[in-house]
C-alpha positions in Angstrom: 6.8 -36.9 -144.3 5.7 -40.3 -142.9 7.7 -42.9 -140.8 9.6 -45.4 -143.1 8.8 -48.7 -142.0 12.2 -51.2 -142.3 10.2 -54.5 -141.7 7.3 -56.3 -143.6 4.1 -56.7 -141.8 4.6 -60.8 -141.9 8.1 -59.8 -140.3 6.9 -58.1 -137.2 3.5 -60.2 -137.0 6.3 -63.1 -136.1 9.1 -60.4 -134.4 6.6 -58.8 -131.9 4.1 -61.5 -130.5 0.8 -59.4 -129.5 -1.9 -60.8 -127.4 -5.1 -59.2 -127.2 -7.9 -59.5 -124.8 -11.1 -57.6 -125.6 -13.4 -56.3 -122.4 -17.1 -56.9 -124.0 -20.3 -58.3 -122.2 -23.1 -61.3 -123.5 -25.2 -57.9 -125.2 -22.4 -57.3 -127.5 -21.5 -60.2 -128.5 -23.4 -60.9 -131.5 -22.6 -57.5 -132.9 -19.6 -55.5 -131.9 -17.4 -58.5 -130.4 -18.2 -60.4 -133.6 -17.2 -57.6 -135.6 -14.0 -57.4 -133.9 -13.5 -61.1 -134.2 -14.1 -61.1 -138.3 -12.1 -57.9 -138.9 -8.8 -56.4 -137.1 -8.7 -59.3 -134.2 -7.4 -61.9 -136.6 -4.1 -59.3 -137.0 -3.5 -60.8 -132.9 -0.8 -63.4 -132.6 -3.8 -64.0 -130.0 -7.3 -62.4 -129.4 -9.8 -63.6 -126.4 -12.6 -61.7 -125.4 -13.6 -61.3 -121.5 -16.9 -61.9 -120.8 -19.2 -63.3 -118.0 -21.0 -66.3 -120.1 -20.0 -68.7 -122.4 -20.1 -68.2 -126.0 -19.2 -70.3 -129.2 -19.5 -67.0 -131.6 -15.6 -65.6 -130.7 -12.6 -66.8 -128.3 -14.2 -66.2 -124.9 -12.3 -65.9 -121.4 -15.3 -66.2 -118.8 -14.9 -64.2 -115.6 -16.9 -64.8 -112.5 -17.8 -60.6 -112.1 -21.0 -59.5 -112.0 -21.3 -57.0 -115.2 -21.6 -53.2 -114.9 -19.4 -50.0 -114.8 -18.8 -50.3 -111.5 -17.4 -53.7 -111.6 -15.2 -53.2 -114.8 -11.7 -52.8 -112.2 -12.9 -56.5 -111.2 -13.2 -58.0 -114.3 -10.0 -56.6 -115.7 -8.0 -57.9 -113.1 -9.0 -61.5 -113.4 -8.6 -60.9 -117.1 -5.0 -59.6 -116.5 -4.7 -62.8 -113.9 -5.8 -65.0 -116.9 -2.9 -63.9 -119.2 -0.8 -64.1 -116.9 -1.1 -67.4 -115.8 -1.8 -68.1 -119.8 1.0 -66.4 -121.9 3.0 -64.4 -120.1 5.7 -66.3 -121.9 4.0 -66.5 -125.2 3.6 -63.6 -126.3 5.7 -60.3 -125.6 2.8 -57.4 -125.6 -0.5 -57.7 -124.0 -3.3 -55.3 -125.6 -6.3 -54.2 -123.4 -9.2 -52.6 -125.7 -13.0 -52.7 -125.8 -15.3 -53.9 -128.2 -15.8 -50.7 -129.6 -12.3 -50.2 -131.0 -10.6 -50.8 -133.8 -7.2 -51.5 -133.5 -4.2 -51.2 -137.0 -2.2 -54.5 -135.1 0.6 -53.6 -138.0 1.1 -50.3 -136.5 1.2 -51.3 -133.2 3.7 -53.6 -133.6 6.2 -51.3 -136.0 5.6 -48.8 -132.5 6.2 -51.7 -130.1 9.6 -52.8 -132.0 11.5 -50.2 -131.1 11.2 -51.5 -127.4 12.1 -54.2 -125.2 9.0 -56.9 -123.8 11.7 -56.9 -121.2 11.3 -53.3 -120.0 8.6 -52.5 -117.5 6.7 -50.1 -119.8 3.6 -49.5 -121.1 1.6 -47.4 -124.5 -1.5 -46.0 -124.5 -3.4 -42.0 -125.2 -2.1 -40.3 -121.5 -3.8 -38.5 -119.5 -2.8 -36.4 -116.1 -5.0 -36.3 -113.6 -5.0 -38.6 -110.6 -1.6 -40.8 -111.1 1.4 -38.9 -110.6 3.5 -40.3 -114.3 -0.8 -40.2 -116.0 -2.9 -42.8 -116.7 -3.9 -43.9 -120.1 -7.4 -44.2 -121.6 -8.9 -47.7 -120.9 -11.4 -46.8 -123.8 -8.0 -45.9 -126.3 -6.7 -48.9 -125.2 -3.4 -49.7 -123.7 -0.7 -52.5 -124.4 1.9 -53.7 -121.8 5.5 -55.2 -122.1 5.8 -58.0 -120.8 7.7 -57.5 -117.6 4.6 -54.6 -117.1 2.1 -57.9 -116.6 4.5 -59.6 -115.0 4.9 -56.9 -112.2 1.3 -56.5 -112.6 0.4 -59.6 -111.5 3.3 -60.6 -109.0 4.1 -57.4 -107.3 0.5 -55.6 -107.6 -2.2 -58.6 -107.2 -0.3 -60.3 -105.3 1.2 -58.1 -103.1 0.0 -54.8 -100.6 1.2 -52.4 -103.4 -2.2 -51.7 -105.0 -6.1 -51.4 -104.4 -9.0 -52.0 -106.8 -11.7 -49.4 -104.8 -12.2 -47.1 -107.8 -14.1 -48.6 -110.3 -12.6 -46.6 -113.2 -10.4 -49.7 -114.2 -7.9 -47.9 -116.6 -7.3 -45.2 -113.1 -7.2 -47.9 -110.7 -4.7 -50.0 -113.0 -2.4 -47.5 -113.8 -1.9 -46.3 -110.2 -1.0 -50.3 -109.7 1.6 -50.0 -112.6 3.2 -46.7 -111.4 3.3 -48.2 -107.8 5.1 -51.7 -108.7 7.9 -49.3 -111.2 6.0 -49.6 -114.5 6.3 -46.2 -116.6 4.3 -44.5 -119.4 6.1 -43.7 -122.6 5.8 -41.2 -124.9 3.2 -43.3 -128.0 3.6 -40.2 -130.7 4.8 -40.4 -133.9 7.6 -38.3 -135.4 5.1 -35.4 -136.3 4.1 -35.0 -132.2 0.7 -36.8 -133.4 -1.3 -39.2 -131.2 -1.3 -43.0 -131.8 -4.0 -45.1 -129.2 -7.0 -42.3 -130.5 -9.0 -42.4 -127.8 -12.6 -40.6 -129.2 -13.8 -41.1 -132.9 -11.8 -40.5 -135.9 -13.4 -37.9 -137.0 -13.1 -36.0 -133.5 -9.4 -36.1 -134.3 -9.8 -35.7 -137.8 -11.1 -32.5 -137.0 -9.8 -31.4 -133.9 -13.2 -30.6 -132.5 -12.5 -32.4 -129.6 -14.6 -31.8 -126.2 -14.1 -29.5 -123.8 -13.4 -32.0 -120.8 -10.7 -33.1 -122.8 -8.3 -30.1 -122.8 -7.7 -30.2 -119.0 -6.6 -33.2 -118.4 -4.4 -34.3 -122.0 -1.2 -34.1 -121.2 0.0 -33.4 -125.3 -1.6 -30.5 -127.4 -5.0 -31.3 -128.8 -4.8 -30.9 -132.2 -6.3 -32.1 -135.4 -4.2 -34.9 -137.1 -1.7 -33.1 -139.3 -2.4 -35.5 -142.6 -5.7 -37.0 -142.8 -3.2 -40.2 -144.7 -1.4 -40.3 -141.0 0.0 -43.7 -141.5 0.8 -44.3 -137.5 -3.0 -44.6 -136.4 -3.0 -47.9 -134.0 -6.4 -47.4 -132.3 -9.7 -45.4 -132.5 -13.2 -46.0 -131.6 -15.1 -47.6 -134.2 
């Protein structure tokens, strides 16, 4: 049994505004930012991609951070500063992926329909470790409401609420969201199967998933039930 979906893709593409910003770097963007740009990015209301020079090959947003893994907390908080300040009242979701994703926008918005832009809430593949409510996998990707960036930015950035000292950026912005009143919420389907896919597809194809992994998921790891699982929104490509 799959979920029955009551609204056209042009429906929802116009019902649930989605803006995506992609976290890449000036070594990928000839290859996997490009690939992203020609392929699922042009299913965005909106797609920039976050990078440290200027490009003419996709949509760039140019942060002054220097690149590396310990600076990726920096660079998405500008990058979460820049929406703000740039749609927060364009657009009512607000996708944060990597360039090695691929993302079903179609999906994701028949998920993100059933909820409010106005609720301070956010999607993503959760974890439990480290943030009391979980934190979900920067590399699955997570999408906010709208009120979630606008809490984000006003209570967290710009208030005492949150620090930035651990560079894992997808830890240190989650324990923002929990502070300023944002919640997780529960992304599976009606089967109990995962949505944001955080690993390959075939990991989850299969169910041979790693052993780190089982500690920390908060849901059963499982293989997906129907290899034709119609809900998939995001896996790494």
């Amino acid at each position: 049994m799959t979920e029955a979906y009551p609204d056209s893709a042009t429906e929802l593409y116009s019902k649930v505004r989605l803006y995506c910003w992609v976290m890449t770097h000036p070594g990928n963007i000839e290859t996997k930012a490009v690939a992203v740009w020609k392929t699922w990015g042009r299913r965005c209301n909106k797609i920039d991609f976050v990078t440290t020079k200027p490009t003419n090959l996709v949509p760039a947003v140019v942060v002054s951070v220097p690149e590396g893994y310990s600076h990726l907390t920096k660079k998405s908080v500008q990058a979460f500063n820049y929406t703000y300040h740039h749609y927060l009242n364009e657009y009512d979701w607000f996708l944060k992926v990597d360039d090695d994703t691929f993302v079903i926008a179609e999906n994701m918005r028949y998920l993100l329909s059933k909820y409010s832009p106005s609720d301070p809430i956010y999607h993503g593949y959760l974890f439990k470790t480290l943030v009391k409510q979980g934190w979900y996998s920067g590399g699955g990707g997570y999408v906010l409401s709208r009120e979630a960036l606008r809490r984000l930015v006003e209570d967290g950035f710009r208030g005492s609420r949150c620090n930035f000292d651990n560079p894992a950026e997808d830890v240190s912005i989650a324990k923002c969201l929990e502070n300023v009143g944002v919640k997780t919420a529960d992304s599976r389907d009606q089967l109990g199967q995962e949505r944001f896919h955080p690993l390959s597809l075939w990991t989850h194809l299969s169910g041979e998933y790693p052993n780190w992994m089982y500690p920390i998921a908060v849901h059963e790891l499982r293989k997906v039930v129907n290899c034709h699982q119609t809900t998939f929104i995001r896996f790494f490509s």
